[in-house]
TORKOL-773270 format. One record per residue (C-alpha): x, y, z; chain. Coordinates in pm, whole numbers, plus 50000, padded with zeros to 5 digits. Example, Ala and Ser with C-alpha at 12.3 -4.5 7.8 and 13.67 -1.06 7.14 Angstrom:
<recs>
<rec <51230, 49550, 50780>, "A">,
<rec <51367, 49894, 50714>, "A">,
</recs>
This chain:
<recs>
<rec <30056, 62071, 34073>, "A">,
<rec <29804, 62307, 34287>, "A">,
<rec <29598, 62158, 34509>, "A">,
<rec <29255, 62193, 34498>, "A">,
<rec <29092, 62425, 34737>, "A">,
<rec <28867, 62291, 35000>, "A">,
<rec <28447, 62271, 34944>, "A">,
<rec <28321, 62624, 35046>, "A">,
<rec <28135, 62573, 35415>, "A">,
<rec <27730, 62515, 35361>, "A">,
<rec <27509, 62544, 35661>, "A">,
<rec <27252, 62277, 35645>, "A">,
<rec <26857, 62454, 35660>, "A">,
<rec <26682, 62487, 35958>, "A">,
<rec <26434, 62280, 36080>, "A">,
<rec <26062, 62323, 35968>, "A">,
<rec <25872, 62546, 36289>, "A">,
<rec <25615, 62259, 36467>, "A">,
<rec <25283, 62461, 36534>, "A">,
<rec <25225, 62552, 36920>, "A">,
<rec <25620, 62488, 37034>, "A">,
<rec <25869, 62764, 37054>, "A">,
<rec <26163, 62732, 36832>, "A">,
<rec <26508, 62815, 36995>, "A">,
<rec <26782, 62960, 36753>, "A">,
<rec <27054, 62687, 36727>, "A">,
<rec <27379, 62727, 36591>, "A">,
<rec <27485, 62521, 36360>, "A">,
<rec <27852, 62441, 36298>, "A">,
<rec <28028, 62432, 35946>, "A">,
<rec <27918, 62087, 35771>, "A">,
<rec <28315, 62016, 35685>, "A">,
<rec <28632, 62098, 35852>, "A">,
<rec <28950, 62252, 35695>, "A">,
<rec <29243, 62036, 35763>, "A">,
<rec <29588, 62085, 35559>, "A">,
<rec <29499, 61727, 35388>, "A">,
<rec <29166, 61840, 35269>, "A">,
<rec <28824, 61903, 35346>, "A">,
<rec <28636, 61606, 35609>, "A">,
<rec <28302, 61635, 35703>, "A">,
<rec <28151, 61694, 36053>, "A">,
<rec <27882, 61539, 36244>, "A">,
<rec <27538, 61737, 36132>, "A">,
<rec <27392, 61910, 36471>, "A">,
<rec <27060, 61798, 36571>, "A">,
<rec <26734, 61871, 36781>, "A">,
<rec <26730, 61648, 37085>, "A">,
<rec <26412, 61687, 37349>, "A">,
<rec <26623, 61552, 37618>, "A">,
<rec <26967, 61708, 37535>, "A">,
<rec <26931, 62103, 37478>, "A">,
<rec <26630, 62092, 37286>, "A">,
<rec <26429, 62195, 37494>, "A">,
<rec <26412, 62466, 37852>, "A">,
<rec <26360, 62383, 38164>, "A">,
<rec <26029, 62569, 38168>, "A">,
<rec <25872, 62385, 37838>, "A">,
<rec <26023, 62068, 38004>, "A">,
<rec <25804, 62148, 38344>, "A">,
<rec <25503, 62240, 38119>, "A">,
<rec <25473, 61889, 37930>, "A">,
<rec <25538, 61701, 38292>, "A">,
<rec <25222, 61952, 38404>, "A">,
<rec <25000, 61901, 38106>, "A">,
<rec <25035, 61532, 38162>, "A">,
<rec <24928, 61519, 38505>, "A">,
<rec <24635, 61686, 38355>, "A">,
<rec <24493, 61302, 38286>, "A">,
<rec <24521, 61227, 38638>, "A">,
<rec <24396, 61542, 38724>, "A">,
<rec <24086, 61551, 38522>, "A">,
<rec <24030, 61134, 38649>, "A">,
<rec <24014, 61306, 39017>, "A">,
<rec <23809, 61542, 38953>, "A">,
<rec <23559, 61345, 38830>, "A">,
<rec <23577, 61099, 39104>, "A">,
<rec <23586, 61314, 39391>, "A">,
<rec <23421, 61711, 39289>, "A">,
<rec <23467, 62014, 39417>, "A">,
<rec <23710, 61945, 39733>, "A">,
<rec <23911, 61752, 39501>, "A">,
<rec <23987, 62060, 39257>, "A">,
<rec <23990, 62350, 39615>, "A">,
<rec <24221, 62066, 39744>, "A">,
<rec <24467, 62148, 39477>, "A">,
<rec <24435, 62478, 39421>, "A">,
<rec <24574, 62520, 39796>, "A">,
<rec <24858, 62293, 39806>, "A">,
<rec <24926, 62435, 39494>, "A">,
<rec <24863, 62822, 39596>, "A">,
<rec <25082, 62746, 39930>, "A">,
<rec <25340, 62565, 39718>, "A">,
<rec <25375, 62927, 39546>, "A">,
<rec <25370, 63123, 39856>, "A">,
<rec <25595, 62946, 40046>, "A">,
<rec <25848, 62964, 39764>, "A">,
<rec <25843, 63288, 39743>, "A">,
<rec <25951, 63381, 40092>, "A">,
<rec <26217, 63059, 40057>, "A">,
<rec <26362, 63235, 39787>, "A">,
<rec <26498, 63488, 40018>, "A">,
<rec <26644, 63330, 40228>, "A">,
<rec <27040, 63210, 40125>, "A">,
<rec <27183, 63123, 39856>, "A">,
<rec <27016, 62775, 39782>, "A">,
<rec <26677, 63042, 39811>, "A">,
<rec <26777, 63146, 39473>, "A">,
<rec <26780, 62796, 39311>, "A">,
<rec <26398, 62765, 39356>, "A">,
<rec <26161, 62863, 39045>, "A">,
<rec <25789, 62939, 39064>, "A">,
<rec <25719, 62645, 38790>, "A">,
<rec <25897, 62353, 39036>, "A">,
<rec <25712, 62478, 39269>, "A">,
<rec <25398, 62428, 39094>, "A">,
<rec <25480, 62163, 38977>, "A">,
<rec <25587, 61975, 39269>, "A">,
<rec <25318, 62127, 39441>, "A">,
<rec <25058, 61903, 39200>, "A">,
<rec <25226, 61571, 39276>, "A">,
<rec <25219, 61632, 39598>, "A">,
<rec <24827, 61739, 39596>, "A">,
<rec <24748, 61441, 39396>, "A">,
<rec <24887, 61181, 39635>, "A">,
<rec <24642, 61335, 39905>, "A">,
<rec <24286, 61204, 39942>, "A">,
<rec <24025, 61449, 39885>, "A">,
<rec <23847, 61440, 40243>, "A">,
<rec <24112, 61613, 40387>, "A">,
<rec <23948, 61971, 40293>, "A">,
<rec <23736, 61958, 40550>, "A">,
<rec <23716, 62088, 40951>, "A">,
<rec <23548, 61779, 41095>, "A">,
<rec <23653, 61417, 41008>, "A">,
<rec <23587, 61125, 41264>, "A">,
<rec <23845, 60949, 41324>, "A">,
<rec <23737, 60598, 41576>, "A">,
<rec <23553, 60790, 41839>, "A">,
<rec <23744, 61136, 41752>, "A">,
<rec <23675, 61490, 41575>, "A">,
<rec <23960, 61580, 41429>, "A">,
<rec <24035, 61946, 41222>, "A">,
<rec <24208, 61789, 40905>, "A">,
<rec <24242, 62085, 40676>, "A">,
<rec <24584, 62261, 40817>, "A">,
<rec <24762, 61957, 40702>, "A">,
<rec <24742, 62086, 40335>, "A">,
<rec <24931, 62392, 40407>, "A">,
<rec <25169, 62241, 40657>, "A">,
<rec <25266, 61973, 40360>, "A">,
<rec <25338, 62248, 40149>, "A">,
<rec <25547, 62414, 40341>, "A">,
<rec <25729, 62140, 40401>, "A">,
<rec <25759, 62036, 40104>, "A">,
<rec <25943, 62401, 40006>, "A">,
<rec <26212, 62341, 40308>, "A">,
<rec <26304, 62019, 40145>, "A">,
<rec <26335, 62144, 39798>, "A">,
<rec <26560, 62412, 39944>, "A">,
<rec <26749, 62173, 40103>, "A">,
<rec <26792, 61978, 39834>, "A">,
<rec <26909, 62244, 39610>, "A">,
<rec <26593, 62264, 39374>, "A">,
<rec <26574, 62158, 38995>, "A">,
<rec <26755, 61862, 38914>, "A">,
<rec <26948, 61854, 39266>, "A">,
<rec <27012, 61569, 39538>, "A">,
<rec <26868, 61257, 39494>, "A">,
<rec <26566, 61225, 39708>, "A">,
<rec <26254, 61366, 39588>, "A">,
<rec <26082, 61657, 39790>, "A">,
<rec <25745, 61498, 39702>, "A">,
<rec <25778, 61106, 39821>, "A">,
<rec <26008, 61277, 40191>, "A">,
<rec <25714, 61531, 40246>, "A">,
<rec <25437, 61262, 40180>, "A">,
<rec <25608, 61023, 40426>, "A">,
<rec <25675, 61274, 40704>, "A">,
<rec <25276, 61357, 40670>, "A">,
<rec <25171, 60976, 40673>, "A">,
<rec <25397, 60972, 41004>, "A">,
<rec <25237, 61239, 41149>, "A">,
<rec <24866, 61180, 41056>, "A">,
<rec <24827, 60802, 40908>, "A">,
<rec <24501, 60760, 40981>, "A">,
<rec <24346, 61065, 40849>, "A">,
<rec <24531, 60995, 40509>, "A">,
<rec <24281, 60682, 40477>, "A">,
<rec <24116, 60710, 40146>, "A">,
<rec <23772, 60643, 40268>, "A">,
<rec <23520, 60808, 40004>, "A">,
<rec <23414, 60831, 39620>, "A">,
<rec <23125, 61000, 39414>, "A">,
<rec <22844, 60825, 39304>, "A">,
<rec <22853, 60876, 38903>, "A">,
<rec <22518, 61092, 38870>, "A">,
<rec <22713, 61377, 39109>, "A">,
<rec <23030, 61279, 38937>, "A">,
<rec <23284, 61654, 38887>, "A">,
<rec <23012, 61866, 39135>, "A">,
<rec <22902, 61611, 39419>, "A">,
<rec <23031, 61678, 39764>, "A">,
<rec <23253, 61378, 39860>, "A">,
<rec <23185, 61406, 40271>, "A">,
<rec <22763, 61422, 40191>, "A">,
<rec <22850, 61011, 40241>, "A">,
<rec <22555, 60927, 40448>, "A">,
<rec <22564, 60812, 40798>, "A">,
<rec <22959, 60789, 40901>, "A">,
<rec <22949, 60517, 41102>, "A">,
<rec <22778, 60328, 40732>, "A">,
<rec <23088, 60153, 40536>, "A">,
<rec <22956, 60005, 40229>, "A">,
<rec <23018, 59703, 40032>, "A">,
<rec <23056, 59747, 39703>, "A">,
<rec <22904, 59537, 39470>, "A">,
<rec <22938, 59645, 39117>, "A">,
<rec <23127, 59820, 38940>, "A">,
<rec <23122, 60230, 38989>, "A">,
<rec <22926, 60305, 38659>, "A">,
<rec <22720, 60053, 38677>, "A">,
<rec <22605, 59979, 39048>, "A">,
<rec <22274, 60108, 39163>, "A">,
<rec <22231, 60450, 39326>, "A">,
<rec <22212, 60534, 39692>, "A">,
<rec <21962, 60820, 39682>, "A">,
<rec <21982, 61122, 39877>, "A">,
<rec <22382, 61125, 39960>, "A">,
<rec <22613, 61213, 39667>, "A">,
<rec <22906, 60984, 39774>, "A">,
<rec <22971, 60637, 39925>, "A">,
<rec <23179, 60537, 40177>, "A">,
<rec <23367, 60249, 40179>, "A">,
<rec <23678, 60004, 40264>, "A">,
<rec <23966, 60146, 40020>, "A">,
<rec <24119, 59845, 39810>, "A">,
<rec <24501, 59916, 39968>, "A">,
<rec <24368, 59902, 40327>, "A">,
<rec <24212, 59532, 40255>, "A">,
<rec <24513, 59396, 40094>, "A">,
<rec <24761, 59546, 40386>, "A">,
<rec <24540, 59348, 40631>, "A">,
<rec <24523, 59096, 40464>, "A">,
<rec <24884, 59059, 40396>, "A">,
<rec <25054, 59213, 40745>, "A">,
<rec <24884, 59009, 40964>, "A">,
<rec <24610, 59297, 41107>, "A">,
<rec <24292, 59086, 40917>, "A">,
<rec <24117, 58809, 41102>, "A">,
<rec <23877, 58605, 40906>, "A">,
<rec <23461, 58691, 40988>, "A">,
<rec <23452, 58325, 41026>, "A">,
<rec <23695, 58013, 41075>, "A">,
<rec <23886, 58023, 40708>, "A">,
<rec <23952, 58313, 40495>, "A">,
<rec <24109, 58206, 40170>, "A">,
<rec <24262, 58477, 39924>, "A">,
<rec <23982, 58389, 39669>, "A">,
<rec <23695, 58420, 39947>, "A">,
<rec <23852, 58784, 39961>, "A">,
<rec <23926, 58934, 39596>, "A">,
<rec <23552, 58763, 39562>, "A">,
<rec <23344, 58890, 39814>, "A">,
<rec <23568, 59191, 39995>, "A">,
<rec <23755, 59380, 39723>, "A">,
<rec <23617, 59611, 39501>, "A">,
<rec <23585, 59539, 39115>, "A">,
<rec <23904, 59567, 38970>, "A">,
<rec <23741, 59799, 38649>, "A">,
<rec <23709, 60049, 38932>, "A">,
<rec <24082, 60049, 39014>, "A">,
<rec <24144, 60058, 38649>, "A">,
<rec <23893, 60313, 38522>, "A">,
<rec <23811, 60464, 38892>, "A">,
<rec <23539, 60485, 39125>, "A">,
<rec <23661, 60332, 39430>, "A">,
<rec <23809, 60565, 39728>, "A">,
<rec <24194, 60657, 39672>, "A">,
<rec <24397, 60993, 39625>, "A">,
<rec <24286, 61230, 39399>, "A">,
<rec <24515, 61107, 39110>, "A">,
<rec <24610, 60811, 39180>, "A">,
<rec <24273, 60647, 39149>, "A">,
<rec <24232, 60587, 38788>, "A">,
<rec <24500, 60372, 38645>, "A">,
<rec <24425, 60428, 38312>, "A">,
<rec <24471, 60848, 38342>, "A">,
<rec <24824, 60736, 38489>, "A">,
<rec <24941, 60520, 38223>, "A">,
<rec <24769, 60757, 37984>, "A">,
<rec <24979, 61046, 38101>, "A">,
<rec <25275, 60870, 38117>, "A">,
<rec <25249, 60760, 37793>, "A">,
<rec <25227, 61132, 37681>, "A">,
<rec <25556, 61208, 37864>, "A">,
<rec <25723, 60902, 37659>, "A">,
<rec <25564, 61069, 37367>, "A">,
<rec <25695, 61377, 37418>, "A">,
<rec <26028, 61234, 37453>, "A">,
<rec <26096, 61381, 37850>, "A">,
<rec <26136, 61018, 38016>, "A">,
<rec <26273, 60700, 37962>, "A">,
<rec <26045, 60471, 37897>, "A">,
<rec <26239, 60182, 38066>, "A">,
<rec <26209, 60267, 38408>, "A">,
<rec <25799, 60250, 38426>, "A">,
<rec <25846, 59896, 38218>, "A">,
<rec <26082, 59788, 38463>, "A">,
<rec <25945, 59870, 38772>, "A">,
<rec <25573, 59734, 38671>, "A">,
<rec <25731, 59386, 38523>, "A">,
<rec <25945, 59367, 38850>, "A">,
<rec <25700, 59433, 39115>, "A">,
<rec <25427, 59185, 38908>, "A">,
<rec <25693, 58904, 38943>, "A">,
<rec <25772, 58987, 39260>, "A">,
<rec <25412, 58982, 39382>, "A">,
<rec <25395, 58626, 39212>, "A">,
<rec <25686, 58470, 39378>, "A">,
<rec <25713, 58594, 39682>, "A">,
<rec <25515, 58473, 39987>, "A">,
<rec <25202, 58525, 40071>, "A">,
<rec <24940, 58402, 40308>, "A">,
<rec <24668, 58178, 40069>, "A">,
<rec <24455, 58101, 40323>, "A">,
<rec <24377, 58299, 40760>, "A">,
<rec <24241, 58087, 40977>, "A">,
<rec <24196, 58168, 41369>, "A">,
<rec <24462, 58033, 41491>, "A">,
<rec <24749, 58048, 41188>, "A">,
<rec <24833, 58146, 40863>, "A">,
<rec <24911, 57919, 40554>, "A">,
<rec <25218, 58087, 40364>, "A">,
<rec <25325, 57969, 40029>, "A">,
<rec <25636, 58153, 39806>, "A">,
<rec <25472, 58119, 39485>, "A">,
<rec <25161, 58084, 39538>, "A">,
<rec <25027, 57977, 39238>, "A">,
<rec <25160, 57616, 39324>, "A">,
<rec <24938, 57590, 39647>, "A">,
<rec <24624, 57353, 39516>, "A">,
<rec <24374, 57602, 39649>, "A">,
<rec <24539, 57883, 39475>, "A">,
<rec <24456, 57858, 39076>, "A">,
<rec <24692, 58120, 38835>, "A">,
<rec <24366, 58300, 38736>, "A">,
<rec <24343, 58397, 39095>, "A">,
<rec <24716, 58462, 39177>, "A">,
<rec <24751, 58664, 38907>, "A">,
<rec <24403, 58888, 39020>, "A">,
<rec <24577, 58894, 39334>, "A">,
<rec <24880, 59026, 39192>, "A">,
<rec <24662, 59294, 38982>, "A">,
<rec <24500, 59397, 39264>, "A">,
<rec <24811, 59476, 39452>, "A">,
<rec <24965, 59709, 39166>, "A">,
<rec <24611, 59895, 39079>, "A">,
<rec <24551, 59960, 39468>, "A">,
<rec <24891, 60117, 39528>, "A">,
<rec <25098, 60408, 39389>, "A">,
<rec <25326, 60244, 39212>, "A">,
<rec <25185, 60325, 38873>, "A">,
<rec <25229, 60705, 39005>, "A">,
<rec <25616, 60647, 39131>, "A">,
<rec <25655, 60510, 38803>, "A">,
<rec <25576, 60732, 38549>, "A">,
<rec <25596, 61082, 38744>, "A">,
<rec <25860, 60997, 39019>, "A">,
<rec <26070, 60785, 38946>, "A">,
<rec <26146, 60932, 38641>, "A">,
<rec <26309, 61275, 38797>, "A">,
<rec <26609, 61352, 38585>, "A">,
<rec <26759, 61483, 38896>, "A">,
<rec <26661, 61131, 39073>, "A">,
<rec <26720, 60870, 38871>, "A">,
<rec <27131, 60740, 38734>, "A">,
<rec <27239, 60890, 38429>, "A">,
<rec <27367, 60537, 38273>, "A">,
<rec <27139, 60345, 38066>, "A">,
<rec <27247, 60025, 38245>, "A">,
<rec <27242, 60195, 38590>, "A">,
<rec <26890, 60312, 38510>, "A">,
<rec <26740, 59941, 38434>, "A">,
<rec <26882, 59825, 38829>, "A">,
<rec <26770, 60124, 38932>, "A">,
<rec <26416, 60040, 38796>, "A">,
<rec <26455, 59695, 38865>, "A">,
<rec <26545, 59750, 39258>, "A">,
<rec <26236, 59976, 39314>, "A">,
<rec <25981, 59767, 39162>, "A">,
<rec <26109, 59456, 39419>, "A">,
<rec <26136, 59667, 39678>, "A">,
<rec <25757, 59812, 39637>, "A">,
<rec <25687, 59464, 39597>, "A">,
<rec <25794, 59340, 39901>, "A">,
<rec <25675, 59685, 40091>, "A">,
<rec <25380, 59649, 39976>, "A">,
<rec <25307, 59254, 40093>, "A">,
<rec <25465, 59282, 40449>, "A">,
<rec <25425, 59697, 40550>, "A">,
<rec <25165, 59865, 40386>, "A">,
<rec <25015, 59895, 40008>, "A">,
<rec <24956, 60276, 40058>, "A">,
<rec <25302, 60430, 40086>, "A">,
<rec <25514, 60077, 40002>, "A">,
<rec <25633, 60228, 39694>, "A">,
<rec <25670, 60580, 39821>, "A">,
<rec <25961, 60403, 40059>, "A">,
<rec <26103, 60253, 39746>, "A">,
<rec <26149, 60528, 39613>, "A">,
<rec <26291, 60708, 39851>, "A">,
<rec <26551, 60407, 39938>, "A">,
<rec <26643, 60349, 39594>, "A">,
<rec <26649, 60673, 39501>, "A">,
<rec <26992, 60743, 39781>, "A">,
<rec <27194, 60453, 39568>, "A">,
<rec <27154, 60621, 39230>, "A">,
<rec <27519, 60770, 39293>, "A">,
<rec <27688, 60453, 39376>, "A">,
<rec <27487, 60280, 39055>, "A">,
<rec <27650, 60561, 38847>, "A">,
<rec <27985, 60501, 38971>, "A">,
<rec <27905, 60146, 38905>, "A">,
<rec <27826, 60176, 38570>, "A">,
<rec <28001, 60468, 38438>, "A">,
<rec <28105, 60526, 38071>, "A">,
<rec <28458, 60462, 38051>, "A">,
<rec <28675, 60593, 37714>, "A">,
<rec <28933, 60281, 37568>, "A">,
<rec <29233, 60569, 37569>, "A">,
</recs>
């Protein structure tokens, strides 16, 4: 008896064009397989964002466009200087790669959109004052504005050395960042913001006298206006919690309890969440962070597990871990947990632990570093400890060194074991 003759090959139709993204021709492979018992089908070929759907360019564009809501948040916050601030790191980022590019073989790895793209991150981790030729410093003038370019031309050496796109595993922006808080800590101080009626066009360093640090006691778009100055200067939320935390702070008076200072020496904590108190350019506004991020999730370009991670690990770190609940002139009272200290209510250790993840930039790391395809493991299980490791790590960074670049060092740390957490968790076939 003849055998019946296998199903003719059909080619499933191509996906419906999405308006504004560029479709890429795909090939699509025959939907059964000839075999001498028969016709069986095959697995249908499909889009994935992650996974050949998509170039390395539009990748770079949808990590740009959502640094846009940072962007926009600094811009706002702290004018004019803010927006020339980034148009030179990101101008320099450009230049300098193009005269990298000729030089070896790694040159040739470098592209023009890493380099503007790296070259935003790095511009939105700086604080806008720094465009400027004369910023006191204690009794000191100092010239701040060469440290833009200098940044940016370091930060194109160490994307050479590291190969470019989706090489090594340490991330040009957090190395550059911490070999310019090295070199120039204190002019890296976030010390100013705009008043909201000069809010996009203000000046930030029109601050009034300089010698003038202001407490601030309302939040930004609500608190009463300071006439004649467009900005205000005052203590930056990370520099109050590192001193309060390392050891540096000594109480006005004889006690100094941690409410005493989330009540009467921090900032509101709306204006760490919406912005309006002194930070980097786009790391100020929590909610423009998150809100970007949340667009890269969308978009399908990061894995939305390692901002969960990190933010639920650092938050339980921060509310086990020691901390001092109370400075007095001679001692400090230290209590792990803290909420279990009688003087400490969980309403206040829990501010306390707010405080310390809206005044840092661990939101940043987070969402736009941490998240580097070319940083982070490749396992699904390797990427949870990865996640997992840098939010303790900020954590404890943050308490005990500094709030300002704590998570910058976790990430950097971290960021060396991913190889050993792939090897670690590697998928392993049963035959």
């Amino acid at each position: 008896m003849k055998e019946s003759e296998p199903a003719d090959a059909v080619e499933p139709p191509p996906e419906p064009e999405q308006p504004g993204r560029e479709q890429e021709p795909i090939e699509f492979a025959p939907a059964v397989i000839e075999t001498a018992g028969g016709a069986i089908p095959r697995a249908k070929v499909t889009r994935s964002l992650t996974h050949g759907g998509i170039t390395g360019g539009q990748f770079l564009s949808i990590h740009i466009m959502a640094a846009g809501f940072p962007l926009i948040a600094g811009l706002a916050l702290y004018g004019w200087r803010a927006l020339m601030t980034i148009v030179i790191v990101v101008c320099s980022c450009v230049a300098a790669t193009a005269a990298w590019r000729r030089v070896g073989r790694r040159g040739q790895q470098l592209t023009y959109p890493y380099a503007i793209w790296l070259g935003l991150l790095l511009a939105l981790t700086f604080p806008p004052h720094l465009l400027s030729d004369a910023i006191q410093v204690g009794n000191r003038i100092v010239v701040a504005w060469p440290i833009l370019p200098a940044a940016t031309i370091l930060l194109v050496i160490i994307t050479w050395i590291c190969g470019g796109l989706g090489s090594g595993h340490v991330h040009p922006v957090v190395l550059a960042h911490l070999v310019i808080v090295a070199g120039a800590s204190s002019l890296l101080v976030p010390r100013v913001s705009l008043q909201r009626s000069h809010a996009f066009l203000g000046d930030v360093l029109r601050a009034g006298d300089p010698s003038r640090v202001e407490t601030v006691r309302g939040p930004w778009n609500a608190i009463e206006q300071i006439p004649g100055q467009d900005a205000v200067r005052s203590a930056p939320a990370s520099q109050l919690l590192t001193g309060y935390t390392s050891g540096i702070e000594r109480p006005a008076g004889s006690f100094l309890s941690m409410e005493a200072l989330l009540r009467d020496q921090m900032p509101p904590l709306e204006d760490l969440i919406v912005g309006g108190a002194p930070g980097p350019i786009g790391i100020s506004s929590a909610i423009a962070i998150i809100v970007g991020g949340m667009f890269l999730m969308y978009r399908g370009v990061i894995d939305y597990r390692i901002p969960l991670l990190i933010v639920l690990a650092a938050l339980i770190a921060l509310l086990v871990l020691p901390v001092p609940v109370a400075i007095r002139e001679t001692a400090r009272q230290w209590q792990w947990l803290a909420l279990r200290n009688r003087d400490v209510s969980l309403p206040v250790a829990a501010t306390f632990a707010n405080y310390e993840l809206l005044a840092s930039p661990l939101l940043f790391v987070a969402f736009f570093l941490a998240t580097e395809t070319g940083i982070r493991p490749m396992a699904r299980r390797a990427r949870a400890i990865y996640a997992i490791l840098i939010g303790l790590v900020a954590a404890a960074l943050q308490l005990y060194v500094s709030v300002r670049v704590g998570p910058y060092i976790a990430m950097l740390v971290v960021g060396l074991l991913s190889p050993i957490l792939d090897r670690w968790f590697v998928t392993r076939t049963l035959v």
